[in-house]
C-alpha positions in Angstrom: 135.0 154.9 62.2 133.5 152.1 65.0 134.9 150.6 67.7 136.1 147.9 66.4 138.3 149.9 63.9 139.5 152.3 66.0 140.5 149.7 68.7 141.9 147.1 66.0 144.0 150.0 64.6 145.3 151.6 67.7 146.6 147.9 68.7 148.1 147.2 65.4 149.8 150.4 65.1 150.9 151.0 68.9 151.8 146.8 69.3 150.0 146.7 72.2 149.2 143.3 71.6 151.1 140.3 70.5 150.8 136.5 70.2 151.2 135.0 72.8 150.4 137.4 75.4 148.5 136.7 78.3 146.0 139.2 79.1 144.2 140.3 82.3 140.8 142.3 81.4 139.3 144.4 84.2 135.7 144.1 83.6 133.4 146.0 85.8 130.0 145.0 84.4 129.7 148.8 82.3 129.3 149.4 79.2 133.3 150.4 78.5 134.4 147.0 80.1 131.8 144.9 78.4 132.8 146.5 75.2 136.5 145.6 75.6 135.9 142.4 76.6 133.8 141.8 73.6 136.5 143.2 71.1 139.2 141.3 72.9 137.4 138.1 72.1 137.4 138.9 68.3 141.0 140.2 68.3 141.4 136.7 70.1 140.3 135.1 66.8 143.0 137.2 64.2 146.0 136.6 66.6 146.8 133.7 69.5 146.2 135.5 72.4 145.1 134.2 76.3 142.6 136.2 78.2 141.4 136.1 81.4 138.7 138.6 82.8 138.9 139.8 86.4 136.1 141.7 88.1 135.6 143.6 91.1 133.5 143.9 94.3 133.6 147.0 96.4 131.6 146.2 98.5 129.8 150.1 98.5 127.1 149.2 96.3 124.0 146.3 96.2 124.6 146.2 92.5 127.9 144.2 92.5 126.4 140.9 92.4 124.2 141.5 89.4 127.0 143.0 87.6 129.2 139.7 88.8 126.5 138.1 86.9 126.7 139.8 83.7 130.1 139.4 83.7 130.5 135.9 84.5 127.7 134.9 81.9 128.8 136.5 79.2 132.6 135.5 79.9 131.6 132.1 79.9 129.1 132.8 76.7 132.4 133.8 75.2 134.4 131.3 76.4 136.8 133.5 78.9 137.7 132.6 82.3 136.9 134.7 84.6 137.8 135.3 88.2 135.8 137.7 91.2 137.6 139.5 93.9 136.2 141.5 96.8 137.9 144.6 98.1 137.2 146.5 100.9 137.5 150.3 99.6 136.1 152.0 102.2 137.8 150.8 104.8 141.2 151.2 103.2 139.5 154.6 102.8 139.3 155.1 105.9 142.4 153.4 106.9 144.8 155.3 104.7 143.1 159.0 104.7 142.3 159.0 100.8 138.8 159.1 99.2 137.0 156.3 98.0 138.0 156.5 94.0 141.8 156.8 95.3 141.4 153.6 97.5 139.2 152.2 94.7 142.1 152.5 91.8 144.9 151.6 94.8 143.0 148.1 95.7 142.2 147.3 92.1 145.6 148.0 90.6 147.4 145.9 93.5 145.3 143.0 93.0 145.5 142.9 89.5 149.5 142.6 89.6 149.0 139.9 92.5 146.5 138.0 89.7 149.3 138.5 86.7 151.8 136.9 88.8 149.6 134.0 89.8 148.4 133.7 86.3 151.9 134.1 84.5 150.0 137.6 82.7 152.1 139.9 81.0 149.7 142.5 80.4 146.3 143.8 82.3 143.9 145.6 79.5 141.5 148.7 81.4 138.4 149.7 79.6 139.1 154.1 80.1 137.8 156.0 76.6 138.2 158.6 74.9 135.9 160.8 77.0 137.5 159.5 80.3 141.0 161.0 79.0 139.0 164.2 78.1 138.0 164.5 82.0 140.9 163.6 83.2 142.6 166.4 81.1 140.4 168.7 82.4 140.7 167.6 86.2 143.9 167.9 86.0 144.0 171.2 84.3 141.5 172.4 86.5 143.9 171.5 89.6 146.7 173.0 87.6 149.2 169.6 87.5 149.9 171.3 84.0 149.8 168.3 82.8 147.8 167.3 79.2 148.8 164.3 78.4 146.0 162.3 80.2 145.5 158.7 80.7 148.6 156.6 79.0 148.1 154.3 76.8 150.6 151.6 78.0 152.1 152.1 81.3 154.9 149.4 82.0 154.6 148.0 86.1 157.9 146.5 85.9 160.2 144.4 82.5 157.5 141.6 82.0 154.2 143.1 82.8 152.2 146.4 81.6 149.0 147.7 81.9 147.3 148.8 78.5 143.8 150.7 77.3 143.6 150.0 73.9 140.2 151.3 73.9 141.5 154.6 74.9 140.9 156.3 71.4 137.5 155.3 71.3 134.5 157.9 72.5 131.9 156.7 74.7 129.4 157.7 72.0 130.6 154.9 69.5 131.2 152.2 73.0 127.5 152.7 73.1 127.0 152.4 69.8 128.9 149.0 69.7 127.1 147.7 72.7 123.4 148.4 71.3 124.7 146.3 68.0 126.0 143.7 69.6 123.1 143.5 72.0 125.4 143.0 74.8 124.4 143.0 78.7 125.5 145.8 81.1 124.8 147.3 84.4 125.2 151.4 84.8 126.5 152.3 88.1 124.3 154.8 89.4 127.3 156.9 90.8 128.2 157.7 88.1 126.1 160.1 87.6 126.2 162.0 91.4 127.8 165.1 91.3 129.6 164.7 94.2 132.3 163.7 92.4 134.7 166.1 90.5 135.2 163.9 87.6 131.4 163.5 87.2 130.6 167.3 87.3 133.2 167.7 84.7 131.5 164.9 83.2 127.7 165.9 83.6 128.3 169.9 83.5 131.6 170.8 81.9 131.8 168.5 79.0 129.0 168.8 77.3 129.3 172.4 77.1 132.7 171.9 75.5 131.2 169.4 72.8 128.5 172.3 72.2 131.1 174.8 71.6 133.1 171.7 69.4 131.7 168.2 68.7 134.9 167.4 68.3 136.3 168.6 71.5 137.0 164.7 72.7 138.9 163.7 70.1 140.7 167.3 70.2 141.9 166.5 73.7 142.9 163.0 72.9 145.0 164.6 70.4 146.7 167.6 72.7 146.9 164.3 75.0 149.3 162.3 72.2 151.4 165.3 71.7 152.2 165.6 75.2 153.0 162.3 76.1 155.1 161.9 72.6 157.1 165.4 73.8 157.4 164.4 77.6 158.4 161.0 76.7 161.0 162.6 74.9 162.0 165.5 77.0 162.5 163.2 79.9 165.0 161.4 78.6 167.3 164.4 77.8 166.5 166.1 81.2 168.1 163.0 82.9 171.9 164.6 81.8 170.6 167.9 83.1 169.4 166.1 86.9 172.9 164.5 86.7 174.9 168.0 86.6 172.7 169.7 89.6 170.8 167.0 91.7 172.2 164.6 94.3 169.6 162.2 95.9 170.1 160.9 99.2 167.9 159.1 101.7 166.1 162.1 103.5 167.2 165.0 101.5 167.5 166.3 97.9 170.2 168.8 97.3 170.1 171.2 94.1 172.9 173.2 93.0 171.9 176.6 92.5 174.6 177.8 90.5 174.3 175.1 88.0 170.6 174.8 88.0 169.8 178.6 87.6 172.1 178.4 83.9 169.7 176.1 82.5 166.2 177.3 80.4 163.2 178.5 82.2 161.5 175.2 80.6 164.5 172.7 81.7 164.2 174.2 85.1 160.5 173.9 85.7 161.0 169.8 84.7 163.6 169.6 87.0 161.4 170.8 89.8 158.8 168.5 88.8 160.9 165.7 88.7 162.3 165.6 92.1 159.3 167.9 94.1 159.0 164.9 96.7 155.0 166.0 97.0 152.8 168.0 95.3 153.7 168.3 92.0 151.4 171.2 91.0 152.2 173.9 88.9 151.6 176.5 91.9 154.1 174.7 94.3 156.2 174.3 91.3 156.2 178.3 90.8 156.4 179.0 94.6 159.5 177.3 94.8 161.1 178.6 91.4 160.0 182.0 93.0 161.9 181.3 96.6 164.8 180.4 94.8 165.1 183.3 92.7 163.9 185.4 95.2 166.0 183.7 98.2 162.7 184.4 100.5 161.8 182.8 103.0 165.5 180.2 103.5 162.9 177.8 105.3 159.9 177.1 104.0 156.9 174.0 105.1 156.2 172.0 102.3 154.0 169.5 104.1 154.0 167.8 107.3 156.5 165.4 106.1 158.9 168.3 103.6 160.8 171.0 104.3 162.5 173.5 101.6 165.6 175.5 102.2 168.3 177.8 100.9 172.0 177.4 102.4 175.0 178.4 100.4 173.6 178.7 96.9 171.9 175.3 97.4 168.8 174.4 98.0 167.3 171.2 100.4 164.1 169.5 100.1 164.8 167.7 103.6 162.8 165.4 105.2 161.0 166.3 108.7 162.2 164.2 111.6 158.8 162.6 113.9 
């Protein structure tokens, strides 16, 4: 199948798109953006849909304003409006103590729900493929989140606004594929291919190797992906009468009732954890704690500078430190 068909069916069959909706595109100047902002403008001809393409200056890199370029002429070759922030990611980098891709995604995401407000947008459309879910799989596995479902789909910001990657299903392969024969403009960002980066070793080193071993390795993932956001989706709704029974949230502190908690499955247990670890969510903090529980090792233990974890009584505290 081609991009448009696999983008035309994941839409019709998910409903991420309806007439009438009003629809922020984030379009970098890359070949995934370009792509999506291309299909959106022939989905815009099947059903009455508004767009409205927003891009993005770092301010990190010389190339922004030729990709601004690209962006604004084809927007208006298409007959899109099209509006161009600047963000300052590294200082916000700097500011906040996270790396530049964190304070990238952070300024991006928070400006694009300032624009949907403004612009009376319900949803905001982000170009991430098939191939970006596969690295993000792997980071994360990598890390050990334990976590394969990947990049969702559809990720609702509050009751009237959501932020959707229909394009999601689609390989980079076939996004290139669609750009050559549609002879579309693009800019590559060069970073993308410095491996300094996590995501672009797993990118340049690791998944090409998989695809070796299994050209369909992509789409494998994006499948694995599916089934673990259909089960979690699922499974988090009945763990919610579970959290009721043994969990009590208050301001600084989260109690758990041993003597309930310890009578529920291995699997219901570990979710629980999850669920209410206040920071890192990993699967080897996850274990420690299951470990000092069972154990009853170490009554006090540092979870960060900001977390402490005890055992008192046959209940456990995840209490926050006092500055």
């Amino acid at each position: 199948m081609k991009a448009w068909d696999i983008f035309y069916n994941n839409i019709s069959r998910n409903g991420f798109v309806k007439s009438k909706d009003k629809i922020i595109l984030a379009v970098s100047g890359g070949q995934d953006s370009i792509c999506m902002l291309h299909l959106f403008w022939r989905l815009a001809k099947k059903i009455s849909i508004e767009l409205l393409v927003v891009n993005f200056n770092h301010k990190l890199r010389k190339e922004s304003e030729k990709e601004a370029k690209i962006v604004k002429d084809l927007s208006d070759k298409l007959g899109v409006g099209c509006i161009f922030e600047t963000i300052d990611v590294k200082e916000y980098s700097e500011k906040e103590s996270v790396s530049i891709e964190t304070a990238g995604r952070n300024l991006r995401y928070s400006m694009l729900e300032k624009i949907a407000k403004k612009y009376k947008c319900n949803k905001i459309a982000t170009a991430h493929n098939a191939n970006d879910n596969a690295e993000t799989v792997l980071m994360w596995l990598l890390r050990g989140s334990g976590n394969f479902a990947g990049i969702p789909q559809i990720r609702k910001i509050n009751g009237k606004l959501a932020i959707i990657r229909p394009v999601l299903p689609v390989k980079r392969k076939l996004v290139e594929e669609y750009i050559k024969s549609h002879k579309l403009p693009f800019c590559t960002d060069r970073s993308n291919f410095l491996k300094i980066y996590a995501r672009n070793k797993i990118r340049l080193s690791l998944m090409p190797v998989c695809e070796k071993i299994n050209p369909m390795a992509v789409e494998h993932i994006f499948a694995l992906s599916c089934i673990q956001t259909r089960e979690d989706a699922y499974l988090e709704t009945v763990l919610d009468k579970f959290l009721k029974k043994c969990v009590k949230v208050q301001r600084n502190q989260i109690l758990l009732d041993l003597a309930v908690f310890l009578r529920y499955n291995e699997a219901v247990r570990f979710r629980i954890l999850r669920r209410i670890l206040p920071q890192k969510k990993y699967n080897s903090y996850i274990n420690l704690i299951m470990h000092k529980i069972l154990s009853l090792d170490a009554p006090i233990y540092r979870l960060s500078s900001e977390w402490i974890f005890k055992i008192r009584s046959n209940k456990a505290y995840f209490v926050r430190s006092k500055k």
